[in-house]
ZAVOVO-811216 format. One line per 3 residues: number of its first residue (from 1); their letters; for each residue x negated, y, z negated of N, C-alpha, C. Coordinates in steps of 0.05 Angstrom, whole numbers. Layout:
# residues N
NUM) a) X:Y:Z:X:Y:Z:X:Y:Z | ...
//
This chain:
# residues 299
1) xxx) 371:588:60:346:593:45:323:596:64 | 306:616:54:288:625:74:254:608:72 | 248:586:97:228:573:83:214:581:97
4) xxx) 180:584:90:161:596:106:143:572:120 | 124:583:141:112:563:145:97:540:132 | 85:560:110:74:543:98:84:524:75
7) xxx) 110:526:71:123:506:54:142:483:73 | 144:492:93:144:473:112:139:446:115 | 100:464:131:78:448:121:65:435:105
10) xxx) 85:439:86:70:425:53:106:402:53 | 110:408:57:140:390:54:129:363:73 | 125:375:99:121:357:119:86:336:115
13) xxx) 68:347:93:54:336:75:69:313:56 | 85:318:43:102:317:26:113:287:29 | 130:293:57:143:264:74:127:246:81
16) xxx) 109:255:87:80:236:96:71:221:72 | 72:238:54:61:216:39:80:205:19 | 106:213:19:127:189:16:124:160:28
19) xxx) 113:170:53:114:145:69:96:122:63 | 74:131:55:45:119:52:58:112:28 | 64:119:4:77:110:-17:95:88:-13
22) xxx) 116:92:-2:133:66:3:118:44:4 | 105:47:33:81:22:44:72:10:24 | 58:27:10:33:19:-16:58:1:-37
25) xxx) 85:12:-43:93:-5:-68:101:-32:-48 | 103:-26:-31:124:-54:-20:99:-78:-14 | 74:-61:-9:45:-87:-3:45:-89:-35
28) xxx) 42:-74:-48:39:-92:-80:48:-109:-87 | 89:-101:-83:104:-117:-87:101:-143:-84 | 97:-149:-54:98:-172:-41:69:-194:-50
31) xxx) 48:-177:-61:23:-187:-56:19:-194:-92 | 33:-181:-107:43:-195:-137:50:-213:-138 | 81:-211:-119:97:-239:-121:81:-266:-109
34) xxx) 64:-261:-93:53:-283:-79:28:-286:-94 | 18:-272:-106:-12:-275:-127:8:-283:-148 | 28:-279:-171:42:-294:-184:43:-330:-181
37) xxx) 61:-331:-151:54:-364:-143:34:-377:-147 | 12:-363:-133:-17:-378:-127:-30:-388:-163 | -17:-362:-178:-28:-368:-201:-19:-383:-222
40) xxx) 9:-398:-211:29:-410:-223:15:-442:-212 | 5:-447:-201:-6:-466:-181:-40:-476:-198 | -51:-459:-201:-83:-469:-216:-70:-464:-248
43) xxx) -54:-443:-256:-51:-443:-285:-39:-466:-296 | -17:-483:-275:-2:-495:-290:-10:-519:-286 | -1:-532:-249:-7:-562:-243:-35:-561:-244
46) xxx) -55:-544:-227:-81:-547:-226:-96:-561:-244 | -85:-550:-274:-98:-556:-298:-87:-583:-310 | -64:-592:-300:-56:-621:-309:-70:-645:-297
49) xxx) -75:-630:-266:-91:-653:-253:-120:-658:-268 | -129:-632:-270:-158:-639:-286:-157:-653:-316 | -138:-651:-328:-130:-661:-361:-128:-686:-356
52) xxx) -118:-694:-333:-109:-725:-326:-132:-738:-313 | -150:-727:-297:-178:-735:-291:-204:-745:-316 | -199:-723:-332:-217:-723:-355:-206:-742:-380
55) xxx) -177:-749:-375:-167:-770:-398:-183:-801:-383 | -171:-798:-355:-186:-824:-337:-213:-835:-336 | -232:-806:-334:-255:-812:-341:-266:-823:-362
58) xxx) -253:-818:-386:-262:-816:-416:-250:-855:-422 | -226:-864:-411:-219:-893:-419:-242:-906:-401 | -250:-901:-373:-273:-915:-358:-292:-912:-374
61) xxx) -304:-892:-383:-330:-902:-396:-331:-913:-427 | -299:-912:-432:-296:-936:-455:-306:-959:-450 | -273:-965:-425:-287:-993:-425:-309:-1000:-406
64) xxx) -328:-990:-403:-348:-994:-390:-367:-1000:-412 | -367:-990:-430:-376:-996:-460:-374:-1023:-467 | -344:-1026:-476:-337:-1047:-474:-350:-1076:-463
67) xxx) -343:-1070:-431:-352:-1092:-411:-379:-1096:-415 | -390:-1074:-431:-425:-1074:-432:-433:-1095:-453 | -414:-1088:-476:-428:-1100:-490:-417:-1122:-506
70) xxx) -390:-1143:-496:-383:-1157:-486:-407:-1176:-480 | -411:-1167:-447:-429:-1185:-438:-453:-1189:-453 | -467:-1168:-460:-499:-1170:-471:-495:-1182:-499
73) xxx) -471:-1180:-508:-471:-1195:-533:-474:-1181:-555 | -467:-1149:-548:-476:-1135:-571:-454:-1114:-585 | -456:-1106:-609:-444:-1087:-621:-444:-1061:-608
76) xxx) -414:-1048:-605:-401:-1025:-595:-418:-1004:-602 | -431:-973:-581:-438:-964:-590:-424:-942:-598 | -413:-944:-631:-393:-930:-646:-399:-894:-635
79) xxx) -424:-885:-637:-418:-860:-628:-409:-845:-606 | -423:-868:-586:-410:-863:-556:-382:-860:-551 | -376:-882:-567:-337:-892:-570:-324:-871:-574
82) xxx) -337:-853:-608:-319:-831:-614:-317:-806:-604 | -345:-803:-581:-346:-773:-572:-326:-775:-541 | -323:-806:-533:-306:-809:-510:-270:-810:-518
85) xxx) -277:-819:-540:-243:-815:-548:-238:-790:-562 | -257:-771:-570:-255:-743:-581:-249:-730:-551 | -256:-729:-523:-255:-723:-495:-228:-721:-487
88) xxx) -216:-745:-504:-194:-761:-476:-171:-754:-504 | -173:-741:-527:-161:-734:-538:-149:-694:-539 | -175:-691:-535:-167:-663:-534:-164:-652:-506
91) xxx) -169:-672:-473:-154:-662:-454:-128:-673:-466 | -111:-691:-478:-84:-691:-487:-77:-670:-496 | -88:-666:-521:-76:-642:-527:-75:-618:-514
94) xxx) -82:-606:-499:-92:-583:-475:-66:-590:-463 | -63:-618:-453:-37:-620:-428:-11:-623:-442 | -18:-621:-471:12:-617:-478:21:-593:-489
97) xxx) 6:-573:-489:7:-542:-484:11:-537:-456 | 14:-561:-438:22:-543:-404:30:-557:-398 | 59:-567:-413:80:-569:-389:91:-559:-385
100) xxx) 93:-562:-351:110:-544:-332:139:-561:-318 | 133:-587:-312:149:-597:-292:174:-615:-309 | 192:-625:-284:219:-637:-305:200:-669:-307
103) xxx) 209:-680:-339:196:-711:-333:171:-708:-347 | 163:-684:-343:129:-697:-351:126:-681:-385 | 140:-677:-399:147:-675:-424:149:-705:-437
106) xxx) 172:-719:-431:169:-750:-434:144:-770:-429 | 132:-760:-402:110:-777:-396:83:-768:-418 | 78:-744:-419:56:-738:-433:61:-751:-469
109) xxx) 90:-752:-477:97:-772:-499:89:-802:-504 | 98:-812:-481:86:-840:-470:53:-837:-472 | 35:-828:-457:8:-821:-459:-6:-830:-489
112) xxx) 14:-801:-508:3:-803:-527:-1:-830:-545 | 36:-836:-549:37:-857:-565:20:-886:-551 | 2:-877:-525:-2:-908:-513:-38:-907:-525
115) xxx) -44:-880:-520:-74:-872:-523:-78:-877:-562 | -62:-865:-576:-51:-874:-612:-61:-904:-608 | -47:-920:-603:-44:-949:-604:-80:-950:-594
118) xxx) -91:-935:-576:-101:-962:-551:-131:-946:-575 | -131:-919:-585:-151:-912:-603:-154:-930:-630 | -136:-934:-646:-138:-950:-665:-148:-982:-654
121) xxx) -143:-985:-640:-148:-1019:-627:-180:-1015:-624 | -185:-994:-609:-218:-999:-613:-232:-990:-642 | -213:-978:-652:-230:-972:-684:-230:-998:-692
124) xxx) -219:-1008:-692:-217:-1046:-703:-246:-1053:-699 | -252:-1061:-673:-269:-1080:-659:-295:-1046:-660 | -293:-1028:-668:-324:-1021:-665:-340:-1017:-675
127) xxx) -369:-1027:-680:-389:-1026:-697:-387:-1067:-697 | -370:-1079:-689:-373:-1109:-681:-372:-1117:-663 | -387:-1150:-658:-381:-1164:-634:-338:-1166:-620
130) xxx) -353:-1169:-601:-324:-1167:-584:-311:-1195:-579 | -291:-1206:-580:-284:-1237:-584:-271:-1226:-544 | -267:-1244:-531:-248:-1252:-505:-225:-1233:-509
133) xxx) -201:-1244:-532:-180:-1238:-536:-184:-1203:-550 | -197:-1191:-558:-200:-1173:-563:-206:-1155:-528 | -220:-1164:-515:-230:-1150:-496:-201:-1151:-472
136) xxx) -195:-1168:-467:-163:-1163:-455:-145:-1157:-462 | -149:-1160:-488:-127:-1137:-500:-123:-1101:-499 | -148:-1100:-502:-160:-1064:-501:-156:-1062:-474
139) xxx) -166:-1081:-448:-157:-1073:-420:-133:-1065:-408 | -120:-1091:-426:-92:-1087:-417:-73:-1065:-427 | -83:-1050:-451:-77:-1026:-459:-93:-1003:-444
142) xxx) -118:-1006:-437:-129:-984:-420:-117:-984:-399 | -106:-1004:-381:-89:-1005:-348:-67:-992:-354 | -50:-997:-380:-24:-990:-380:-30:-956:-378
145) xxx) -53:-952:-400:-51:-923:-402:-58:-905:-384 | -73:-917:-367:-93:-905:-338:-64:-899:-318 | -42:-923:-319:-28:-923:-306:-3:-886:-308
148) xxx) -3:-894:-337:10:-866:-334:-8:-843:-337 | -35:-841:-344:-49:-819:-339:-46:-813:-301 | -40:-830:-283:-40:-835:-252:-13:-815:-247
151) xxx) 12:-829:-259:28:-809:-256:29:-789:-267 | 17:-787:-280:24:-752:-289:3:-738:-268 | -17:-751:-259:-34:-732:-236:-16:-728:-212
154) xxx) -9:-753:-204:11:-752:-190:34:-728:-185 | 52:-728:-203:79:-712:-218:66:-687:-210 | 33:-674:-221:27:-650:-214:19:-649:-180
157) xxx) 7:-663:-174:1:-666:-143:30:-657:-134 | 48:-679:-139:67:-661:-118:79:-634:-116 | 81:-623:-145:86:-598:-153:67:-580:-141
160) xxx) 38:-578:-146:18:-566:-131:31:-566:-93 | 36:-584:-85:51:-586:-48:66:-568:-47 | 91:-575:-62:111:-556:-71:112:-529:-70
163) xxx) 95:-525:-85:90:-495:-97:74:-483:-78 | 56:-497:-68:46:-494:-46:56:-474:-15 | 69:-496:-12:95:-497:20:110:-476:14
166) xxx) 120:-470:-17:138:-446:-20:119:-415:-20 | 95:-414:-30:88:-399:-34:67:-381:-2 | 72:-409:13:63:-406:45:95:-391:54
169) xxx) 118:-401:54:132:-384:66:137:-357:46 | 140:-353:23:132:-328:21:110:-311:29 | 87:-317:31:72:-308:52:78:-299:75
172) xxx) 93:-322:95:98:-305:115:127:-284:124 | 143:-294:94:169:-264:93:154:-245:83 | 129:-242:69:121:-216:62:108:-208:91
175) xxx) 99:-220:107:86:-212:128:109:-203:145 | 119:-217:151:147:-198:164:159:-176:152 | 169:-175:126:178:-153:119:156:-135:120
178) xxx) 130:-131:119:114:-115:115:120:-103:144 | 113:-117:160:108:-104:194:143:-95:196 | 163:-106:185:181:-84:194:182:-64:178
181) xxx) 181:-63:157:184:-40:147:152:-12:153 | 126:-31:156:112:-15:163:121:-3:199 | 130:-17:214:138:-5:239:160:19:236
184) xxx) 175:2:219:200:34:211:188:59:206 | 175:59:187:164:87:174:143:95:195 | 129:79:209:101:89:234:125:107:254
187) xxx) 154:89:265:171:102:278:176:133:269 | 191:125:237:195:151:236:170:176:224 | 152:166:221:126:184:215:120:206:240
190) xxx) 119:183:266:115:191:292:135:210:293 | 161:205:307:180:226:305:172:251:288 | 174:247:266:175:276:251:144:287:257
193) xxx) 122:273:261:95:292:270:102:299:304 | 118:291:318:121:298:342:146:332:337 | 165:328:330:177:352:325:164:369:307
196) xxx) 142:360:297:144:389:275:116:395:293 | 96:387:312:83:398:328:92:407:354 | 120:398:359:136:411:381:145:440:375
199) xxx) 148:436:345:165:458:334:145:480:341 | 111:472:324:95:501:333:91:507:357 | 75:485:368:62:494:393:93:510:414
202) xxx) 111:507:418:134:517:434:121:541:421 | 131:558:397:133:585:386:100:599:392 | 85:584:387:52:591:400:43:589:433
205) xxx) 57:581:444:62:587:464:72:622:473 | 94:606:464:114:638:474:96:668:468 | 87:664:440:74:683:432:44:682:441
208) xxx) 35:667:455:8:666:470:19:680:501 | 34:672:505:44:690:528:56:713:534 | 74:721:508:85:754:505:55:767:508
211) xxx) 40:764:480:5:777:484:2:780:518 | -4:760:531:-11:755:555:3:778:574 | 27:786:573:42:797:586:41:822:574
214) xxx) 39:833:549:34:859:536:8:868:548 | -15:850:550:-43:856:558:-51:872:590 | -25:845:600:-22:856:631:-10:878:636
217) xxx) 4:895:614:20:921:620:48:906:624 | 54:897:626:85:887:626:104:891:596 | 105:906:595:119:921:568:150:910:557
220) xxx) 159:910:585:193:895:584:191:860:575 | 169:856:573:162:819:545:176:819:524 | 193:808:516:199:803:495:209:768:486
223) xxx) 209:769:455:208:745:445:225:747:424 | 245:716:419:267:719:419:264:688:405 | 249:683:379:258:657:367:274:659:339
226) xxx) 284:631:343:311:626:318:299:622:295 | 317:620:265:310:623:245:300:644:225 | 289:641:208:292:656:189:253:656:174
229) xxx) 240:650:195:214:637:180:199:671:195 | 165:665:192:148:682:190:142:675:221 | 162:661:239:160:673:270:176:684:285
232) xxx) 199:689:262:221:707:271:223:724:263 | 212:742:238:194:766:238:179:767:257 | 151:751:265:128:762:291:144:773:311
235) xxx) 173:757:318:179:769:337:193:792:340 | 207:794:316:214:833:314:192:850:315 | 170:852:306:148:862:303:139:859:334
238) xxx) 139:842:352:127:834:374:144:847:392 | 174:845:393:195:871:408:190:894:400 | 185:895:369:182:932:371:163:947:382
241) xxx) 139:933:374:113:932:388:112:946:422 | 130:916:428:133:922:456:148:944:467 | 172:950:451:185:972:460:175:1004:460
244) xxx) 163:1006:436:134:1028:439:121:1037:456 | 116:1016:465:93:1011:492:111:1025:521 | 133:1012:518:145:1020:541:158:1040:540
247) xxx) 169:1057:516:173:1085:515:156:1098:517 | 126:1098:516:103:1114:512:100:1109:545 | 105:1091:562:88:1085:588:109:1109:605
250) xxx) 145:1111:591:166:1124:610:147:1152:603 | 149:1153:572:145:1188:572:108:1197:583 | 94:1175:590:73:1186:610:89:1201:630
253) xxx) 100:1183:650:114:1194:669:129:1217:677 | 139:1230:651:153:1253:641:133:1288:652 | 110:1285:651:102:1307:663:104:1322:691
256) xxx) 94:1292:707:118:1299:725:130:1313:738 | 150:1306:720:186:1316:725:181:1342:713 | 171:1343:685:168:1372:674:151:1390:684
259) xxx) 129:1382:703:116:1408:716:128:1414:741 | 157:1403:750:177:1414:767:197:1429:763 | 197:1441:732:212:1455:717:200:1485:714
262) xxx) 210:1504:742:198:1526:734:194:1532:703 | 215:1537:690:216:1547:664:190:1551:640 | 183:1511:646:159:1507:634:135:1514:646
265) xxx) 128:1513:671:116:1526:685:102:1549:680 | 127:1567:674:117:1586:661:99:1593:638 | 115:1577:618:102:1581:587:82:1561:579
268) xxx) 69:1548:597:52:1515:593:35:1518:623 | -2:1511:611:-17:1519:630:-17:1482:637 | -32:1478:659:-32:1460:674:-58:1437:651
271) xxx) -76:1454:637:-93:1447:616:-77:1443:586 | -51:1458:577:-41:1453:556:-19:1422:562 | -18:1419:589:5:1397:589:-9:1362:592
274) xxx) -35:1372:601:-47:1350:606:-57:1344:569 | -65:1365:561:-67:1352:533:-48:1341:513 | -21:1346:518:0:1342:509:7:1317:522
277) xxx) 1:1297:537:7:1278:551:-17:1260:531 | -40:1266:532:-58:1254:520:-52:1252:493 | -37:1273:483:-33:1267:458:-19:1246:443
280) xxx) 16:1241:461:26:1224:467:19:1197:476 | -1:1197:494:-15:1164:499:-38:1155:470 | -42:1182:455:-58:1172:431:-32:1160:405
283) xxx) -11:1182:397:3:1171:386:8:1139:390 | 17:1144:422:29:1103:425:7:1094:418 | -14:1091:418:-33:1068:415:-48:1062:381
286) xxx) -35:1090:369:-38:1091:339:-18:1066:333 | 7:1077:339:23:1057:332:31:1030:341 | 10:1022:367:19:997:379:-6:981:364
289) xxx) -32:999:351:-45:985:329:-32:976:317 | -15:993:303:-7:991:275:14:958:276 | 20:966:295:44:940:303:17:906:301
292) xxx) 4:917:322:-12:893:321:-19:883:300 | -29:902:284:-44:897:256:-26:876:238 | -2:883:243:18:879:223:31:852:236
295) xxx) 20:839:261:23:812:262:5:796:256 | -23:809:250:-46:790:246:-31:793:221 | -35:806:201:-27:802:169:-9:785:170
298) xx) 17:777:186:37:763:180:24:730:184 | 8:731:206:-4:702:218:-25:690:194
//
């Protein structure tokens, strides 16, 4: 099949940006899978540690309530109570829409049924004085429950490491695979822009130099490349060219020999042969136009 230059050059377009393509899906690839992790990391544990912070917070400034008013001798202040246990209720619920890890399904169970108990216990005692036995009672239910609100921060802490350390060495297999496979294709990019500018410049050459040697009168130039493209035409065109030239340069020479031919001598004045030579050097150069012409059109 006969391919021209310029489909070549559009092919070898073509490959090139195969290449750039590959690159581009394999950096997405890799930079998904590792933005996937990272996001598996704040979506899932990130947000348990904070649910487990804000349940922690919300029993401290219970019993800080508590301890307050305890001491001063005074009645619970009921609104404070319910907007801290409305807090420490709906981070529960939030963290039991996100579990992720093995275990902490059961633990967040525990939580609830301990935070159930430890809420009703202060509905008892609030809007009244606080007796001793009331107030270590609610503690000793706030420690238990603080206690497993701790592990479950915990349980995510380590998961967050975890996920972490894994998501660091995928990082650096994407970094390696990237640089080998980006080195592969730079290899073979190189290669193929090295041959396919070997390919022209060789044939632009040759044909910068046949010209060169046509110009100088050297007629016997000829050019002689393979294939089937639009420089193996130039160069039939570029031999015929040439061969013109050098039949037109023999039959200058031809007078000559023919004004040593009595015969003609006779019938041909020394003014009719010289014009007849001229005529001949005008023909060749009609036609060594015509030749030329007809390689710019092809270029």
């Amino acid at each position: 099949m006969k391919l021209s230059i310029r489909t070549k050059f559009a092919f070898g377009m073509v490959f090139i940006f195969i290449i750039i393509l590959v690159l581009l899906v394999f950096s997405g690839f890799y930079l998904n899978k590792l933005s996937n992790k990272t996001s598996a990391i704040l979506r899932e544990n990130y947000l348990s540690v904070v649910f487990a912070r804000e349940m922690t917070e919300g029993l401290e400034n219970i019993n800080q309530e508590i301890t307050t008013s305890f001491l001063m001798n005074r009645n619970l202040d009921g609104q404070f109570i319910q907007k801290e246990l409305g807090k420490v209720d709906k981070s529960l619920q939030l963290e039991q829409g996100n579990i992720t890890e093995p275990g902490e399904n059961e633990l967040v169970a525990g939580i609830e049924a301990g935070f159930i108990e430890y809420r009703d216990s202060v509905g008892k005692v609030n809007g009244s004085p606080i007796s001793v036995s009331q107030i270590l009672y609610l503690q000793k239910k706030s420690s238990s429950l603080s206690k497993q609100i701790v592990l479950l921060s915990q349980m995510n802490g380590r998961a967050i490491e975890v996920k972490t350390d894994d998501a660091k060495i995928s990082s650096k297999n994407a970094v390696r695979g990237m640089t080998i496979l980006g080195s592969v294709c730079f290899l073979i990019a190189l290669s193929f822009i090295y041959s396919f500018a070997s390919y022209f410049n060789e044939r632009f050459f040759q044909l910068y130099n046949g010209i060169k040697e046509i110009v100088a009168s050297n007629y016997g130039q000829r050019l002689y490349f393979d294939g089937i493209d639009e420089f193996y035409e130039i160069s039939l065109l570029f031999n015929q060219m040439a061969e013109k030239l050098s039949e037109g340069q023999n039959q200058e020479g031809k007078p000559l020999n023919i004004l040593e031919d009595s015969e003609i001598k006779d019938n041909f004045s020394d003014i009719d042969e010289l014009k007849e030579v001229l005529a001949r050097i005008k023909s060749i150069e009609k036609q060594a136009e015509e030749v030329i012409s007809k390689i710019e059109n092809k270029g």
